[in-house]
C-alpha positions as CSV (number, residue, x, y, z in Angstrom):
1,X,-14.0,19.6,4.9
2,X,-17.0,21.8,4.2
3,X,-18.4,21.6,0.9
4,X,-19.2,25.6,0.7
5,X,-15.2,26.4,0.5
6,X,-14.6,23.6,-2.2
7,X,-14.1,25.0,-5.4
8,X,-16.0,22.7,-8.4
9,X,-13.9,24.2,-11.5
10,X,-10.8,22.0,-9.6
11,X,-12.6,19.3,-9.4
12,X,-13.7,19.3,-12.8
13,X,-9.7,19.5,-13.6
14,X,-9.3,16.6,-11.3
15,X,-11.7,14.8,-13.3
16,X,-10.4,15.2,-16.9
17,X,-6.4,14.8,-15.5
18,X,-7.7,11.1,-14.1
19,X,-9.1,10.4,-16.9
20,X,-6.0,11.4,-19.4
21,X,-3.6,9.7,-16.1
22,X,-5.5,6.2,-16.8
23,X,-6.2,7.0,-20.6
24,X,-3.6,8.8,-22.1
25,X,-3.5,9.7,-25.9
26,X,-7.0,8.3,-26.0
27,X,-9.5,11.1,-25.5
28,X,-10.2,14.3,-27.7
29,X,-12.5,16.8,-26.5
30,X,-15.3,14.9,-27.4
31,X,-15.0,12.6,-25.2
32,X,-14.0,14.6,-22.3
33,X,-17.5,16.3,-22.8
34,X,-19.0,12.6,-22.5
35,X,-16.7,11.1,-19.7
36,X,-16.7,13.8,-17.2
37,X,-20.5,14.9,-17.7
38,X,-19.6,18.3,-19.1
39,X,-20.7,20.5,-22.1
40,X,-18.6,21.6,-24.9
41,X,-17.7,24.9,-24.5
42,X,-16.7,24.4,-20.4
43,X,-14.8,21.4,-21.5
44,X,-12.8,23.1,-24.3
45,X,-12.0,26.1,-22.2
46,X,-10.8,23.6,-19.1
47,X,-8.5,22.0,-21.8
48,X,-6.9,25.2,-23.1
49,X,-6.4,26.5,-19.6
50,X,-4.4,23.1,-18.7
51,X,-2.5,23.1,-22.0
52,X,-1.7,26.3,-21.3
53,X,-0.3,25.8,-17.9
54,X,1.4,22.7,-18.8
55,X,-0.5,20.2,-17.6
56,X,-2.1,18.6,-20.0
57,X,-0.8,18.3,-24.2
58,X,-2.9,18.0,-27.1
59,X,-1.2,15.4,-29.2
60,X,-1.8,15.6,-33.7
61,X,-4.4,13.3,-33.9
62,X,-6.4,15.3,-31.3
63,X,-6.0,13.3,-27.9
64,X,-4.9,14.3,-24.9
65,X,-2.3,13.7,-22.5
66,X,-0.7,14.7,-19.5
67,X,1.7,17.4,-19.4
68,X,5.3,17.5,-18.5
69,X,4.2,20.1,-15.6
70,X,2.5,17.6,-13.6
71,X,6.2,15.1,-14.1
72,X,7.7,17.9,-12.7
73,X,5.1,18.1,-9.9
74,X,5.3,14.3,-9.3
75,X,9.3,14.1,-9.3
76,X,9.2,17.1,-6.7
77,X,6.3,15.0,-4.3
78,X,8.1,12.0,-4.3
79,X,11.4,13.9,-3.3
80,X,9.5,14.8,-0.4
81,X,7.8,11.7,0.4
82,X,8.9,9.7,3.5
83,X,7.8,6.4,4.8
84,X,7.8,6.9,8.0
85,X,5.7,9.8,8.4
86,X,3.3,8.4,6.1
87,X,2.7,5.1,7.6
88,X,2.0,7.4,11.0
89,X,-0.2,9.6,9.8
90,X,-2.5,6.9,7.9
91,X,-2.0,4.2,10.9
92,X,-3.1,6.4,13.7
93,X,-6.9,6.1,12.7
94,X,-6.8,2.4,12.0
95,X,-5.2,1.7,15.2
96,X,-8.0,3.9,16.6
97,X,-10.1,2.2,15.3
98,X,-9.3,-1.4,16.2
99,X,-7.3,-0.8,19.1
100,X,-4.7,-2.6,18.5
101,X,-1.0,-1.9,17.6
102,X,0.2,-1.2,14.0
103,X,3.5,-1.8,12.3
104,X,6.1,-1.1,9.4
105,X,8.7,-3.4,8.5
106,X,11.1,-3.9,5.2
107,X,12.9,-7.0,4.3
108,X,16.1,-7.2,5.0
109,X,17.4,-11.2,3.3
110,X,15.7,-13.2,5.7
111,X,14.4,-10.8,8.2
112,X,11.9,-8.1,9.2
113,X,13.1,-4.7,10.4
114,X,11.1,-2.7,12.3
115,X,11.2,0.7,10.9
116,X,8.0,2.3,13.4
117,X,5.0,1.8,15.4
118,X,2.1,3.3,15.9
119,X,0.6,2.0,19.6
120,X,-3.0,1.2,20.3
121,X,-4.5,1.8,24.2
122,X,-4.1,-1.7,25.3
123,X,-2.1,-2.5,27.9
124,X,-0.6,-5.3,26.2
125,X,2.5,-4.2,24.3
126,X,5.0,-5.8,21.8
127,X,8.2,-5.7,22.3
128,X,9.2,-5.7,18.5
129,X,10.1,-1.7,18.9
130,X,11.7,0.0,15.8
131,X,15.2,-1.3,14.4
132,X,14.3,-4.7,16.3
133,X,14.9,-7.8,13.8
134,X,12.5,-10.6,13.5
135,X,13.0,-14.0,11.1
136,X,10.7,-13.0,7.9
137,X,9.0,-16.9,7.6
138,X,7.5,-16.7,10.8
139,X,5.9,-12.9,11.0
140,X,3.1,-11.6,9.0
141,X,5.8,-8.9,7.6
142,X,7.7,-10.6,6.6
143,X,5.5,-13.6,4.3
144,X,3.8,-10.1,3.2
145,X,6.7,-8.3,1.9
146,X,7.5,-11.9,0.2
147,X,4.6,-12.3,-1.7
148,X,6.4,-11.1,-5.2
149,X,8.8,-13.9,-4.7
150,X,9.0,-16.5,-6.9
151,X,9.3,-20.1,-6.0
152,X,12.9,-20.9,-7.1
153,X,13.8,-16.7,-5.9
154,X,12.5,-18.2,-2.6
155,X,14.2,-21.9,-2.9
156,X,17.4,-19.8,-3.4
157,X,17.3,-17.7,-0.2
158,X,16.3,-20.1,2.4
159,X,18.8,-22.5,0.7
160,X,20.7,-24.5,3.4
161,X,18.8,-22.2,5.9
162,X,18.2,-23.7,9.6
163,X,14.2,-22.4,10.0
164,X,14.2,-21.0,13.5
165,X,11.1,-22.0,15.4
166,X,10.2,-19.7,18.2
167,X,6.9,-21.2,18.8
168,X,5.5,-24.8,17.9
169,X,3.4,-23.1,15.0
170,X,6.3,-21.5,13.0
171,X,7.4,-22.9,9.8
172,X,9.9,-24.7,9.2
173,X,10.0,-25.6,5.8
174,X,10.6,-24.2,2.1
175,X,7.5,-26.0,1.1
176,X,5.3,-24.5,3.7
177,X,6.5,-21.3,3.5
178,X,5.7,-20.9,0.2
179,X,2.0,-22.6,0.5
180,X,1.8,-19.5,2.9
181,X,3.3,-16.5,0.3
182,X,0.7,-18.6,-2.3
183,X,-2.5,-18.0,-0.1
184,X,-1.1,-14.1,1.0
185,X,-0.7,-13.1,-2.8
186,X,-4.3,-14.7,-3.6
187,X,-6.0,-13.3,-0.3
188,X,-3.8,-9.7,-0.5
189,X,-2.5,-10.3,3.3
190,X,-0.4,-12.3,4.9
191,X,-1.2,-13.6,8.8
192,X,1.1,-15.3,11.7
193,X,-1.3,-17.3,13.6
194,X,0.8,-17.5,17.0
195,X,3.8,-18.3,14.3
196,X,6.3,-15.8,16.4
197,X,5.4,-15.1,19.5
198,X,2.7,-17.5,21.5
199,X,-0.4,-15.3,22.6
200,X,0.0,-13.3,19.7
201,X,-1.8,-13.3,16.0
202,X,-1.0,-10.9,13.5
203,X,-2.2,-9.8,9.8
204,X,0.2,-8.0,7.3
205,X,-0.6,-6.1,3.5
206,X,2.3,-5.1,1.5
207,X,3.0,-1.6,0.5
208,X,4.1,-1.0,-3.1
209,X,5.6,2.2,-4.8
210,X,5.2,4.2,-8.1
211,X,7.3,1.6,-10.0
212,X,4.9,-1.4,-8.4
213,X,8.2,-2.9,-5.8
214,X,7.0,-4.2,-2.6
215,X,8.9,-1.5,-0.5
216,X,7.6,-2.3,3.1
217,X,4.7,-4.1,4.7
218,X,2.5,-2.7,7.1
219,X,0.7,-5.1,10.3
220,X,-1.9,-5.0,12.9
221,X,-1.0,-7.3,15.9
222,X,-3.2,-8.6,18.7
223,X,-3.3,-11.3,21.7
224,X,-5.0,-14.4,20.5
225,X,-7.9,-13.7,22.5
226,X,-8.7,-10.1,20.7
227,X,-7.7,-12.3,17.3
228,X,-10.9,-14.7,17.5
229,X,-13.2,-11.4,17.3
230,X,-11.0,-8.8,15.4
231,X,-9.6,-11.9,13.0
232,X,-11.6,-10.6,10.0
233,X,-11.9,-6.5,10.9
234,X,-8.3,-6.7,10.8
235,X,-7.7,-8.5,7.8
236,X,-9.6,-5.5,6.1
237,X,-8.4,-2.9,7.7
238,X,-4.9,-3.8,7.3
239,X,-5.5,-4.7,3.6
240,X,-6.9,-0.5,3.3
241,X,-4.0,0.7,5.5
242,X,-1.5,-0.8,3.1
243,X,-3.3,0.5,-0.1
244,X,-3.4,4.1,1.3
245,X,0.4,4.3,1.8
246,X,1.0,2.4,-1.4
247,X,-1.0,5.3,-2.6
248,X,1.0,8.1,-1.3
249,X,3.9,6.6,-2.4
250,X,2.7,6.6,-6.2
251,X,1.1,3.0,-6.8
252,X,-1.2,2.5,-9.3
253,X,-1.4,-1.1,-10.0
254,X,-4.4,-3.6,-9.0
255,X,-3.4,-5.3,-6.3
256,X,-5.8,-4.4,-3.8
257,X,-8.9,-4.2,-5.8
């Protein structure tokens, strides 16, 4: 976007409604002036014009907080937000990026389901299309989107379960599986190192909503080959991916920082 059609009064409003979002009933005008690198009068006018639209209250002991127009606003966004679209439109420029093929899953008691992907340019293709099933202990989905569980949550699901092993590296145990959901919630990705499918590596982030629920899990997935040089651009990029949707669908915790 060009910088000569951006109009600096809004983003001076952006400013002060970030700061009352993470700080609310904090800040008086005062300390708007110092915060946002304003002056007095600019600052006091900006507040009247957002209390006066709503969007910002001034509470007795002189704070500020947000207004109930921007609830409104929010309820009305996340009425229109949808998943799907979403992961799309931030996955296309990661997968052209990396070339390789992104995916959106959701846990459904032991498995993955595929909800969408978004296909790189290789000509290696996965067959895991959307509304395929997959076993969540041996995808990078599916440890991702279990890295909220507790142990004795996770004891309690896989209880009496017969681990299926498609390949000679999936896992096959409670134990293991949870040393896995342990070093995904520590490094904020989960990976499946040949675990499904042999050939094939994969790294997964979790995407959380405005309440801070794991809601799906987004993956980049490669042949072993493109895995030994991609192994740690992918990591990343699937860690950012994840935190944009989580974004757009309203989180504000601190997971990926």
């Amino acid at each position: 976007m060009t910088d000569k059609y951006r109009v600096p009064a809004l983003y001076r409003a952006n400013d002060v409604l970030t700061t009352l979002a993470n700080h609310p009933n904090q800040y008086g005008l005062m300390d708007l002036v110092d915060l946002c690198h304003s002056n007095k009068s600019t600052m006091f006018t900006m507040l009247y014009t957002l209390e006066a639209l709503g969007w910002v209250i001034k509470n007795k002991n002189g704070t500020y907080s947000l207004g109930a127009k921007l609830g409104i606003m929010s309820a009305a966004y996340f009425r229109q937000f949808n998943l799907i679209d979403a992961f799309h439109q931030e996955a296309l420029p990661t997968v052209q990026q990396v070339n390789e093929t992104a995916q959106l899953g959701i846990l459904d008691e032991r498995s993955v389901l595929y909800l969408a992907k978004e296909e790189s340019m290789s000509l290696v293709q996965l067959v895991t299309n959307p509304g395929s099933r997959q076993p969540a202990h041996c995808t990078a989905l599916g440890k991702s989107l279990l890295i909220n569980v507790d142990y004795d949550t996770l004891t309690n699901l896989y209880n009496e379960y017969q681990f299926e092993t498609p390949t000679e590296n999936s896992i096959s145990s409670i134990d293991r599986l949870w040393k896995e959901i342990e070093a995904a919630r520590s490094n904020r990705y989960s990976q499946d190192l040949q675990e499904n499918v042999m050939g094939f590596c994969c790294a997964a982030s979790p995407i959380f909503n405005d309440k801070n629920q794991i809601i799906a899990s987004v993956s980049l997935s490669m042949t072993v080959g493109n895995w030994k040089s991609k192994a740690k651009t992918s990591k990343m990029l699937v860690k950012d991916l994840a935190r944009r949707i989580s974004v757009l669908a309203g989180y504000t915790g601190d997971f990926f920082d």
